[in-house]
C-alpha positions in Angstrom: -56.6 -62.7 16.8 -55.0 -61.8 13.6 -55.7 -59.2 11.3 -56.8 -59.6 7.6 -56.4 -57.7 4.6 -59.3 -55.1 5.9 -57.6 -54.4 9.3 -54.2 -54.1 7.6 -56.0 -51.4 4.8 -57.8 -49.5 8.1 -54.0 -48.7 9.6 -52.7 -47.3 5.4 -56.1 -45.4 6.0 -55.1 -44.2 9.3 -51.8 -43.0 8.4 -52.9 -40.6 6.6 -55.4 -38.6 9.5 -54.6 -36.1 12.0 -55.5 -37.9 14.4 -58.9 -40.0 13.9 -60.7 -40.4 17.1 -63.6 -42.9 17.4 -66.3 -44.5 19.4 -68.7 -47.6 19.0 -71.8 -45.7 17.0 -75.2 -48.1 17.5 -78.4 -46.9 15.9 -80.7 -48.2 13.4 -80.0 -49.0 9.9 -83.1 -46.9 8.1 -82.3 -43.5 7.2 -84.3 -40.5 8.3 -84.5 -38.0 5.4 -83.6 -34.4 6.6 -85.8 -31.5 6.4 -85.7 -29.3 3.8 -83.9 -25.7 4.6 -83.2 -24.8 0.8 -82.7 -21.0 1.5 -83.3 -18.9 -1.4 -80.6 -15.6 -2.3 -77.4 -17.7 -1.5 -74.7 -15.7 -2.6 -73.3 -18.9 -4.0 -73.9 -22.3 -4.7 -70.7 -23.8 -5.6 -68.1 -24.3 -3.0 -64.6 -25.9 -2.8 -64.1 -27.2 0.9 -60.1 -28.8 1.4 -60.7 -32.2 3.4 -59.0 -34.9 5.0 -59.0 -38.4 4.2 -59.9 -38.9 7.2 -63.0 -40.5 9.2 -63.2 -37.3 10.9 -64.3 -35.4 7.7 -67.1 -38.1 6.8 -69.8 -35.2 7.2 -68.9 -33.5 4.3 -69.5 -36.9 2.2 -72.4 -38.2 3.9 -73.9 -34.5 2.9 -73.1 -34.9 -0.2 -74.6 -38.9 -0.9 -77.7 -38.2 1.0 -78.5 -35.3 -0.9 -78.5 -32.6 1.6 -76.4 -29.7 0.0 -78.5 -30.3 -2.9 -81.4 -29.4 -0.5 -80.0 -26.4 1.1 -78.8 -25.4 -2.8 -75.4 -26.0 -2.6 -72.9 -27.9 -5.1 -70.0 -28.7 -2.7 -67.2 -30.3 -4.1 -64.1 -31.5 -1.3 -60.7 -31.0 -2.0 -59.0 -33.7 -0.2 -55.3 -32.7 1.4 -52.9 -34.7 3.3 -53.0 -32.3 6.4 -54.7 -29.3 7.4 -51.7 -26.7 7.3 -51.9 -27.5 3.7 -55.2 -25.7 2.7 -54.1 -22.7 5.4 -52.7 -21.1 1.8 -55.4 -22.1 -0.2 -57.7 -20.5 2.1 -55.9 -17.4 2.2 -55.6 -17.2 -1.7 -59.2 -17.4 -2.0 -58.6 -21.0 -4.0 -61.1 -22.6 -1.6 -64.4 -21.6 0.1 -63.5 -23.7 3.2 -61.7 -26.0 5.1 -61.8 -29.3 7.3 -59.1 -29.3 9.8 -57.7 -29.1 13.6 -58.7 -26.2 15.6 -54.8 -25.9 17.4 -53.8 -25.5 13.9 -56.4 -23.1 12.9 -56.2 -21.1 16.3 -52.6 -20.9 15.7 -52.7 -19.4 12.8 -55.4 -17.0 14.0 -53.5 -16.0 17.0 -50.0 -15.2 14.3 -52.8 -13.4 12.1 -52.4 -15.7 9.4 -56.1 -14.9 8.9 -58.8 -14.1 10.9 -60.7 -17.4 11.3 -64.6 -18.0 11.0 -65.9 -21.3 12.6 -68.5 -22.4 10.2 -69.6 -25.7 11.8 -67.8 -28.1 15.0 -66.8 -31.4 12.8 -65.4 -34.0 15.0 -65.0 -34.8 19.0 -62.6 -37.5 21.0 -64.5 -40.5 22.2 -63.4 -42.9 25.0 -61.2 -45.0 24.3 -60.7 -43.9 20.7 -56.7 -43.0 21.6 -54.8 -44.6 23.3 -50.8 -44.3 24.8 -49.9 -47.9 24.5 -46.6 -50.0 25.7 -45.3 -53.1 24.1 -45.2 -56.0 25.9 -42.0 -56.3 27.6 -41.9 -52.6 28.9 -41.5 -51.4 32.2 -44.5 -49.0 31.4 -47.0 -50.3 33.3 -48.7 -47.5 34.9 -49.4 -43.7 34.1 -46.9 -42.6 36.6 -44.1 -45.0 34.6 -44.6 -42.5 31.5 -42.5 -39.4 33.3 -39.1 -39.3 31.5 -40.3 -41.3 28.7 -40.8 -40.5 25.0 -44.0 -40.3 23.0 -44.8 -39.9 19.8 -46.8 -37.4 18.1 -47.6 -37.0 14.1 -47.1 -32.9 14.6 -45.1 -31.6 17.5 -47.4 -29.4 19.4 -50.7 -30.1 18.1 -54.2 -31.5 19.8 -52.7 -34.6 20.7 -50.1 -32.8 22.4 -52.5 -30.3 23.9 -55.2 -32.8 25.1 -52.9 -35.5 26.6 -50.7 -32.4 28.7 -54.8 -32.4 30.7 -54.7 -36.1 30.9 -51.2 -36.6 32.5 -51.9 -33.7 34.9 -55.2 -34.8 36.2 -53.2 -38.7 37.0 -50.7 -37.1 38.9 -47.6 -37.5 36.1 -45.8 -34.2 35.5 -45.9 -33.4 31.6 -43.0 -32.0 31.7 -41.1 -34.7 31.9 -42.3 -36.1 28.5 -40.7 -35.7 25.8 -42.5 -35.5 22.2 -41.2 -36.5 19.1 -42.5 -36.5 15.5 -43.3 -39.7 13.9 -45.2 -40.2 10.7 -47.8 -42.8 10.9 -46.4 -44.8 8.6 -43.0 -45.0 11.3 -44.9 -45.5 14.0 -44.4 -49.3 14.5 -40.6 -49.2 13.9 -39.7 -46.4 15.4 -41.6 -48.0 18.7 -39.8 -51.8 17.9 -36.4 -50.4 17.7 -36.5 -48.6 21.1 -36.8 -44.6 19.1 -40.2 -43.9 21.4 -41.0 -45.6 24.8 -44.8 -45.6 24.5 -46.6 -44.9 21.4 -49.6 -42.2 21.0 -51.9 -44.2 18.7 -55.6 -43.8 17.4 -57.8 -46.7 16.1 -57.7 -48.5 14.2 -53.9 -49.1 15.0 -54.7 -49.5 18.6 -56.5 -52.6 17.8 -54.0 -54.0 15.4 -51.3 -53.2 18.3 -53.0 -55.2 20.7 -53.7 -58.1 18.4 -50.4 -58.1 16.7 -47.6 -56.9 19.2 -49.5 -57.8 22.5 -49.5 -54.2 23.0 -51.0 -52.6 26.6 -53.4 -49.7 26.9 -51.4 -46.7 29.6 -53.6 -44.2 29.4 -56.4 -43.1 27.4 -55.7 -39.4 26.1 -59.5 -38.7 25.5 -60.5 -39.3 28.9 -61.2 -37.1 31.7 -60.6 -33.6 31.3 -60.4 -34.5 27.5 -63.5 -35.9 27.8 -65.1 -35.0 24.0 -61.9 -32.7 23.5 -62.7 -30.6 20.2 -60.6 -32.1 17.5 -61.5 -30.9 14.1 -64.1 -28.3 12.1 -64.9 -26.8 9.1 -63.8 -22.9 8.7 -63.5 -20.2 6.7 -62.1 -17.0 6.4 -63.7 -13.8 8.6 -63.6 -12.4 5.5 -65.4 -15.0 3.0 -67.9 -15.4 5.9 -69.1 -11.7 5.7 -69.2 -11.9 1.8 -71.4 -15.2 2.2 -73.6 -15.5 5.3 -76.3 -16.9 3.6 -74.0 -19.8 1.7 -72.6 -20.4 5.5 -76.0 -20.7 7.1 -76.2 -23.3 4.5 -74.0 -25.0 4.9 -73.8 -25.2 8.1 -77.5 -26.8 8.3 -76.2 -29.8 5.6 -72.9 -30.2 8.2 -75.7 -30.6 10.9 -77.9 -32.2 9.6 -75.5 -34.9 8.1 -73.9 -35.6 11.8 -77.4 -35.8 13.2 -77.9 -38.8 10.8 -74.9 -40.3 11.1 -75.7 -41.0 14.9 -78.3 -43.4 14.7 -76.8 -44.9 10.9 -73.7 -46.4 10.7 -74.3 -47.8 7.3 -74.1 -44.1 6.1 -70.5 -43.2 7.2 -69.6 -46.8 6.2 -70.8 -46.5 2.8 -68.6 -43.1 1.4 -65.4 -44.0 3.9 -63.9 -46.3 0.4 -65.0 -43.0 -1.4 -61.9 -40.8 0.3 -60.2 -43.0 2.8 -58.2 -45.9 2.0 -60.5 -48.0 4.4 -62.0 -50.5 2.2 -66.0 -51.7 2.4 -65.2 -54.1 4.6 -63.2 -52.3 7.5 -65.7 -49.7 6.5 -68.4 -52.0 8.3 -67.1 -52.6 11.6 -64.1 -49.7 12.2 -65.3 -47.6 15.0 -66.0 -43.6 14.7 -65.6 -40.4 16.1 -68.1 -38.2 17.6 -69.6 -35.9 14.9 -71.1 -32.8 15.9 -74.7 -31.9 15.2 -74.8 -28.7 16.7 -72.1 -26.2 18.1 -71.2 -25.1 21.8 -68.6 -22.9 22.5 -68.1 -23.5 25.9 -66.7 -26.9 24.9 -64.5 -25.2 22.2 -63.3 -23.0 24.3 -61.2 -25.6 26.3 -59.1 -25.6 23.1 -58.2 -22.1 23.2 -57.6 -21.7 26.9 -55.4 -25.0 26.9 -53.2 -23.2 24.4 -53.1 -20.6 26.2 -52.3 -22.0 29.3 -49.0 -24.2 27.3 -48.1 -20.5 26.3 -49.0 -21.7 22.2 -51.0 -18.7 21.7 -49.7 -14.9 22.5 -53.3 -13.8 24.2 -56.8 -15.6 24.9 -58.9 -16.5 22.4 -62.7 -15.8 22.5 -63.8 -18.7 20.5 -67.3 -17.7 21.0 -66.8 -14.8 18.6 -65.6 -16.9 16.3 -68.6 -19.0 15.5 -71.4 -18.7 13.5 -75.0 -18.6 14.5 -76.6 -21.4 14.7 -79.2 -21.6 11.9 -80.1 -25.6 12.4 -82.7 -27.2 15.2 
C-alpha cells in the first residue's frame, strides 16, 4: 500500500505530539447537543489554556466549535505549544489559566515543587494498539524477549512512554533494565532507526501505519497493552493556587471538557472537523486517522497508576495521592 500526500501530512502532524495515542472511534454521525450547565457567578469568563497540537488535545477544540464553553460562560482561547514543559513557566507566571499536557511531566514537577498541581479534567487515555515497538524487516527482533539489550527510542527520556512500556516489558517476562532509551525527535525517527542509531523504534499512529506500509516494518509489542491497558496519558491542569481563586470557572470548565469527550465518542466527524484547525493533519487524514481515548469523566484509581509507577522507577521522591489532586466532579 502506499501512502499519499494525507498519510505523509498525518506523520509532519505526528511529530509534533507527545505521544498521540489512538483507537478506531465508531459512532453515528448526528451530533447530540449538550445540556446546558451555564453557571452563573463565574469568577471569570476568559481563560488562556497552553495546548498541544496534538490529537490528544482535540477536546478543548471540539468545546470550542460545538459551542459548549459558550454554554457554561466561558471564552477559552488555546495557546498552542510545542511540548508541555513549555507552558510549566507560563503557568507559574500566572500568563495562562491552564494547561494540556502529560501527567509524568506534571507530577514531576509537583513532586520538585515546581507548583502545586490542580487536575482540572482527565484529557486523553492509551488505546490498543495505538503504540507500537516496531522492528524493520531484516531484524533479529522477532519476539518480546529479543528486545533485552536493545535500544529504543523515546521523544523525552523518562517520560510516559518510558514509564508505561517499563509495565509492559515486565508483565512479558523481558527485564527493562536491559533497555536502553535514547532521545529521538520525531522528525529523526526513521533515520536514526535506518542507519542502525536504535534497534526497535517506539512509534505512535499514524507512523505505525506508514512503517508498516512503507519499510515492511513488524509490530514487537504493543506498549498500551496489558497493564497499560488505558494508561493515563494527558490532562488539563492548573495551578492549586488558581483553582482556589476560581472554583466556579473550574467546575466549568470542567463540564465543557466532559461534555465535549462524551460527544466525541459516538462522532468522529467532530474531532475530524477542528484536527486541520491545530494539527497539521489535513481534512483528509483528518477523516480516517484513528484516535485516542478521550475522557468523559475522571477516576482516580486509574490515575493513580501514574503516580505509583513513578514511584516505583524512583522518578518521584515520595507517593503521590492523585486523588487529592482532582477536582470534584461537577458533570453527569
Amino acid at each position: 500500500m502506499r501512502l499519499g500526500r494525507s498519510a505523509r501530512a498525518a506523520i509532519i502532524g505526528f511529530a509534533l505530539t507527545l505521544g498521540v495515542a489512538a483507537c478506531s472511534s465508531a459512532g453515528t454521525t448526528s451530533v447530540a447537543a449538550p445540556p446546558t450547565n451555564a453557571a452563573g457567578g463565574l469568577e471569570k469568563t476568559q481563560l488562556k489554556v497552553a495546548t498541544l497540537p496534538a490529537i490528544d488535545s482535540a477536546a478543548i477544540y471540539v468545546a470550542i466549535d460545538q459551542g459548549l464553553f459558550e454554554r457554561e460562560g466561558l471564552e477559552v482561547t488555546p495557546q498552542v505549544v510545542q511540548a508541555a514543559p513549555e507552558a510549566i513557566p507560563m503557568l507559574i507566571k500566572g500568563e495562562i489559566d491552564a494547561m494540556f499536557g502529560n501527567y509524568v511531566s506534571m507530577f514531576a514537577a509537583h513532586d520538585k515543587q515546581a507548583l502545586k498541581v490542580r487536575i482540572l479534567a482527565e484529557g486523553s487515555r492509551a488505546a490498543p494498539d495505538s503504540l507500537s515497538i516496531m522492528a524493520l524487516p531484516d531484524s533479529p527482533i522477532k519476539t518480546p524477549k529479543d528486545l533485552e539489550g536493545k535500544t529504543i527510542n523515546v521523544n523525552v527520556l523518562r517520560n510516559f512512554q518510558e514509564l508505561a512500556l517499563t509495565q509492559v516489558l515486565k508483565a512479558n517476562n523481558v527485564d527493562p533494565a536491559s533497555i536502553k532509551y535514547v532521545q529521538v525527535t520525531f522528525q529523526n525517527i526513521m533515520p536514526s532507526w535506518k542507519g542502525g542509531q536504535i534497534d526497535a523504534a517506539y512509534l505512535g499512529e499514524p507512523q505505525v501505519t506508514a512503517a508498516t506500509a512503507t519499510m515492511g516494518a513488524r509490530k514487537i509489542l504493543d506498549p498500551a497493552s496489558g497493564p497499560a491497558a488505558e494508561f493515563p496519558i494527558s490532562g488539563y491542569v492548573s495551578t492549586q493556587e488558581w483553582y482556589d481563586e476560581h472554583p466556579k470557572t473550574a467546575a466549568a470548565f470542567q463540564r465543557a471538557i466532559h461534555n465535549a469527550a462524551k460527544l466525541m465518542e459516538n462522532n468522529r466527524e467532530v474531532v475530524a472537523k477542528v484536527l486541520p484547525t491545530f494539527t497539521q493533519i489535513d481534512a483528509a487524514t483528518a477523516a480516517t486517522v484513528t484516535f485516542p481515548y478521550f475522557s468523559g469523566n475522571d477516576n482516580p484509581v486509574r490515575l493513580q497508576r501514574v503516580a505509583d509507577w513513578m514511584l516505583e522507577a524512583k522518578w518521584l521522591s515520595k507517593a503521590i495521592d492523585v486523588k487529592s489532586l482532582m477536582s470534584p466532579t461537577t458533570s453527569g
